[in-house]
NUMITOR-667033 format. One record per atom (N, C-alpha, C, O): atom name; x, y, z. Coordinates in Angstrom, 2 decimals. Example, Ala and Ser with C-alpha at 12.3 -4.5 7.8 and 13.67 -1.06 7.14 Angstrom:
REM residues 2
R   fise         u         v         w
R      N     13.19     -5.69      7.80
R     CA     12.30     -4.50      7.80
R      C     13.20     -3.30      7.80
R      O     14.24     -3.32      8.46
R      N     12.85     -2.25      7.08
R     CA     13.67     -1.06      7.14
R      C     12.90      0.03      7.87
R      O     13.41      1.14      8.04
REM end
This chain:
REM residues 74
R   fise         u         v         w
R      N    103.83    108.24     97.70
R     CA    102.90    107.25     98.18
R      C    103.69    105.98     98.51
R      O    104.72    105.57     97.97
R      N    103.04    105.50     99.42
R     CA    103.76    103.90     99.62
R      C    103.62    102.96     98.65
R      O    102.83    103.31     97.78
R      N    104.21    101.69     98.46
R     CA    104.30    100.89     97.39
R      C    103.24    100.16     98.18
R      O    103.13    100.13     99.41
R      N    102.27     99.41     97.05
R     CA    101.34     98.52     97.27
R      C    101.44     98.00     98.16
R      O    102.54     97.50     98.40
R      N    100.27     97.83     99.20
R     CA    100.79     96.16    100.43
R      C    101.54     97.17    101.51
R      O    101.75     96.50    102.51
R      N    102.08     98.70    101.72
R     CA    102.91     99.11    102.82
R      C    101.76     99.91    103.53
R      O    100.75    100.36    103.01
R      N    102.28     99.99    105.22
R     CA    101.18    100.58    106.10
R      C    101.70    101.96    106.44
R      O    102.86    102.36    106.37
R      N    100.89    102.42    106.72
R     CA    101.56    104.10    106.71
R      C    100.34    104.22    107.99
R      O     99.32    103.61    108.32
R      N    101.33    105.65    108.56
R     CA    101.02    106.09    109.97
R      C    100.70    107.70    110.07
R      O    101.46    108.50    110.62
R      N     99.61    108.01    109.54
R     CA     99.73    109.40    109.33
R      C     98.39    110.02    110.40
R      O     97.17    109.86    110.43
R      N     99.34    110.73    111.17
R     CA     98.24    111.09    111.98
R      C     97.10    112.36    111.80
R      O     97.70    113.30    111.27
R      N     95.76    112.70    112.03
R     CA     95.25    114.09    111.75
R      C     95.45    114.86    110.61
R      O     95.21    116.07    110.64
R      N     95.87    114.28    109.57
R     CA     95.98    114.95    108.20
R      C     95.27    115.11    107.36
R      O     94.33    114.32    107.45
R      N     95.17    115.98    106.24
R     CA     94.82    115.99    105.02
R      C     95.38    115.25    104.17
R      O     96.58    115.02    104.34
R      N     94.77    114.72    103.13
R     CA     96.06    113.97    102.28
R      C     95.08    114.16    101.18
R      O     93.92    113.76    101.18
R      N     95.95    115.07     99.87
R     CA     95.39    115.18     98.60
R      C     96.27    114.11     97.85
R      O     97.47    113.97     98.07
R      N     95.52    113.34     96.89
R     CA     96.37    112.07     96.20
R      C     96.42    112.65     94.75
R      O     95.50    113.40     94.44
R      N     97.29    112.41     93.92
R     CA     97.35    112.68     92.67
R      C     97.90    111.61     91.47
R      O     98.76    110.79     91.79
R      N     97.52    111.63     90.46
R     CA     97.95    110.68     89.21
R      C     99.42    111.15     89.33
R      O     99.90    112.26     89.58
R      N    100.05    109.76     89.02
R     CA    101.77    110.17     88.83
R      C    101.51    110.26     87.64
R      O    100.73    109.61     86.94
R      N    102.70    111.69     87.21
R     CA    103.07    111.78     85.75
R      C    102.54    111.16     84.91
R      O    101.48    111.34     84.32
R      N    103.85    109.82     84.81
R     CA    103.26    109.14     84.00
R      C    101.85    108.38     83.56
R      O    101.70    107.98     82.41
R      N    101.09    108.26     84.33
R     CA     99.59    107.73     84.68
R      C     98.69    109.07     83.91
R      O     97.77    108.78     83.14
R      N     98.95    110.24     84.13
R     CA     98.37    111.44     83.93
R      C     98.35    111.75     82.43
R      O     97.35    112.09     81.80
R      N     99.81    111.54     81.84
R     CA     99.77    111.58     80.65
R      C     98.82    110.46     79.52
R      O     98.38    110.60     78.38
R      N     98.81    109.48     80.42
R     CA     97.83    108.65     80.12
R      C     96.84    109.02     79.95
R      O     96.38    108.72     78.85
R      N     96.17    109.65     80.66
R     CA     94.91    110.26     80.37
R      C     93.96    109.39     81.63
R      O     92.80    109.02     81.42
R      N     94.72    109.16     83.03
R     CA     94.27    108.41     84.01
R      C     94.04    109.63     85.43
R      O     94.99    110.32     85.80
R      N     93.10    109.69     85.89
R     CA     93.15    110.64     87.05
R      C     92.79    109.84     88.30
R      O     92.33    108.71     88.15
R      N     93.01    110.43     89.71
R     CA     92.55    109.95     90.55
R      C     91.13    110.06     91.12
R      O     90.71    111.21     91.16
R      N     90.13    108.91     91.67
R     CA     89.22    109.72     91.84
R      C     88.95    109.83     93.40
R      O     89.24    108.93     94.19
R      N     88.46    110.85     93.70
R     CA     88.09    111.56     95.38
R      C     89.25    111.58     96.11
R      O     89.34    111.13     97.26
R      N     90.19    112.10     95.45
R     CA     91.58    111.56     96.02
R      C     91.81    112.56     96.84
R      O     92.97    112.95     96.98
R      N     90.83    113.13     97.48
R     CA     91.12    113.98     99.06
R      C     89.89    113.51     99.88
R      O     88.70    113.30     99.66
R      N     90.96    113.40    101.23
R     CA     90.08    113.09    102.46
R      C     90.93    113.46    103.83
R      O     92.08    113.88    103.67
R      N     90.52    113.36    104.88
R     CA     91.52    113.54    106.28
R      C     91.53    112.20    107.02
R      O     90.65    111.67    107.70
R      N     92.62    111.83    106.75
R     CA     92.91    110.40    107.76
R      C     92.76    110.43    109.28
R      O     93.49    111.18    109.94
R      N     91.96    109.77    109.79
R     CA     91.98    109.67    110.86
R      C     93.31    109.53    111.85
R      O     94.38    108.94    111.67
R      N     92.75    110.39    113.10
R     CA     94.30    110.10    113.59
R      C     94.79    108.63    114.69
R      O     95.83    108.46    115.32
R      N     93.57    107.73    114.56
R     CA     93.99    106.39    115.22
R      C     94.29    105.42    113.56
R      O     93.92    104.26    113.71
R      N     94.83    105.66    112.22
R     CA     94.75    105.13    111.44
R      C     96.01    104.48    111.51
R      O     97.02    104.92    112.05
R      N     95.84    103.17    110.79
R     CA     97.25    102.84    110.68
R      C     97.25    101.55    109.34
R      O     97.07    100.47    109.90
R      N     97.32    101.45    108.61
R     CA     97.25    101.00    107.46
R      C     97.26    101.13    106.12
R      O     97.76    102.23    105.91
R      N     96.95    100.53    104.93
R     CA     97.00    101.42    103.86
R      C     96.30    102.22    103.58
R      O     95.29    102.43    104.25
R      N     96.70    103.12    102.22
R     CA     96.22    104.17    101.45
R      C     95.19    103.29    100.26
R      O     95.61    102.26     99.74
R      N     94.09    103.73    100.00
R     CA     93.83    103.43     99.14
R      C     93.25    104.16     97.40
R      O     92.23    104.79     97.11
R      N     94.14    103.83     96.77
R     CA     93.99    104.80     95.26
R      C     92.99    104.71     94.43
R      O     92.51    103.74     95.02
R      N     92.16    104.90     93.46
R     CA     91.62    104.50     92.66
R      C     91.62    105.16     91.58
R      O     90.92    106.16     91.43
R      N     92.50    104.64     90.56
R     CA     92.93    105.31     89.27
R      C     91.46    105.16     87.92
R      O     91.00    104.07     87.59
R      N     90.99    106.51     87.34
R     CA     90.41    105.49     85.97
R      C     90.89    106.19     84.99
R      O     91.46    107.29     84.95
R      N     90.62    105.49     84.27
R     CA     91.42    105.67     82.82
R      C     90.29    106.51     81.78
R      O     89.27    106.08     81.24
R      N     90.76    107.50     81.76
R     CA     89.62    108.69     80.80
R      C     89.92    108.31     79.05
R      O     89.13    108.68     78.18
R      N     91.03    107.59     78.76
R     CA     90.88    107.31     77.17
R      C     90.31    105.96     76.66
R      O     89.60    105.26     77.39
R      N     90.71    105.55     75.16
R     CA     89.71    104.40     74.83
R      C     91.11    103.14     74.79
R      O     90.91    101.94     74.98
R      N     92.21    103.61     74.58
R     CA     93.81    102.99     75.18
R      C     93.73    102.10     76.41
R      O     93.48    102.69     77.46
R      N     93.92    100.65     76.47
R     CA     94.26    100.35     77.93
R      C     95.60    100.50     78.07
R      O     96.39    100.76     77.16
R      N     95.99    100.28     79.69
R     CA     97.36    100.32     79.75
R      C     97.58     99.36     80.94
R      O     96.60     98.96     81.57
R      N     98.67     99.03     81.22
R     CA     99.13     98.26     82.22
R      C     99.79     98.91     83.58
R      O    100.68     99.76     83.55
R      N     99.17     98.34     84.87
R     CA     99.91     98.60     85.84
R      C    100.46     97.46     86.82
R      O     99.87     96.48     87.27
R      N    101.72     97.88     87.01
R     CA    102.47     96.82     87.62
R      C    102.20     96.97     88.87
R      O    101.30     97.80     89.02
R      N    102.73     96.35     90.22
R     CA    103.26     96.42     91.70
R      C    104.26     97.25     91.60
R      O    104.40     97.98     92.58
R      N    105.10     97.41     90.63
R     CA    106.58     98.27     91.32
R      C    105.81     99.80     90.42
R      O    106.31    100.83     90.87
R      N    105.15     99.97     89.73
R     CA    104.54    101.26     89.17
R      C    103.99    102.46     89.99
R      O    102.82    102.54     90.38
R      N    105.08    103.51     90.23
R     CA    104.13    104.54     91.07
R      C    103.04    105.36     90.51
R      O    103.34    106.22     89.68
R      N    101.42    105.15     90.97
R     CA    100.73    105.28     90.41
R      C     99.93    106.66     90.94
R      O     98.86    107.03     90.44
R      N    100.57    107.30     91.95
R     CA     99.87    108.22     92.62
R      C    100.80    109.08     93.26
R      O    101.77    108.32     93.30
R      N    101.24    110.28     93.88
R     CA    101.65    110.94     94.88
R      C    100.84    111.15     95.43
R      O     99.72    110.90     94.99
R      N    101.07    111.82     96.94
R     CA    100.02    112.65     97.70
R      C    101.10    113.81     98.54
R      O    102.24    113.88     99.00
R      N     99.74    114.73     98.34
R     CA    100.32    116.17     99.43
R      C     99.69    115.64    100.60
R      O     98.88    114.71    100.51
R      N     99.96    116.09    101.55
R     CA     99.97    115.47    103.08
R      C    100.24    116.88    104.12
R      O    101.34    117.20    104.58
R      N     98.86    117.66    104.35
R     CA     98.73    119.08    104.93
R      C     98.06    118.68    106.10
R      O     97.02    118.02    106.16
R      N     99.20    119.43    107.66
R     CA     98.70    119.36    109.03
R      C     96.80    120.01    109.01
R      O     96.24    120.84    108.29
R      N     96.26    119.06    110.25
R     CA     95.10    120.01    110.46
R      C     95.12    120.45    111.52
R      O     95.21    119.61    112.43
R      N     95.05    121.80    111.90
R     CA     95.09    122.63    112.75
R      C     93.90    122.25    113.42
R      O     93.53    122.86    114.42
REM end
């Protein structure tokens, strides 16, 4: 995933998003973190992490908080 604040150019795709590792072990998932980006898009991604335990935790700007798979659509 891009770092906070970066624009990404992904044309006609799928994009499944996922909790990074570390976030996961947390007990943090992503939510609706599949959709198909439009192919005139050009801007950010947007994540939305929640936190499934009773633990808070901290997230920074430099913290990768997500991957994504990124599958052509035919």
């Amino acid at each position: 995933m891009p770092a906070a604040g970066d624009r990404v150019a992904v044309e006609a795709h799928d994009v499944l998003a996922c909790a990074a590792a570390k976030f996961a072990r947390k007990g943090c998932i992503v939510i609706d973190g599949s959709g198909t980006v439009d192919s005139d898009h050009r801007g950010s991604l947007i994540v939305c992490l929640v936190n499934l335990k009773a633990e808070a935790f901290s997230v920074t700007r430099e913290d990768r908080i997500a991957q994504a798979v990124i599958a052509h659509v035919p």
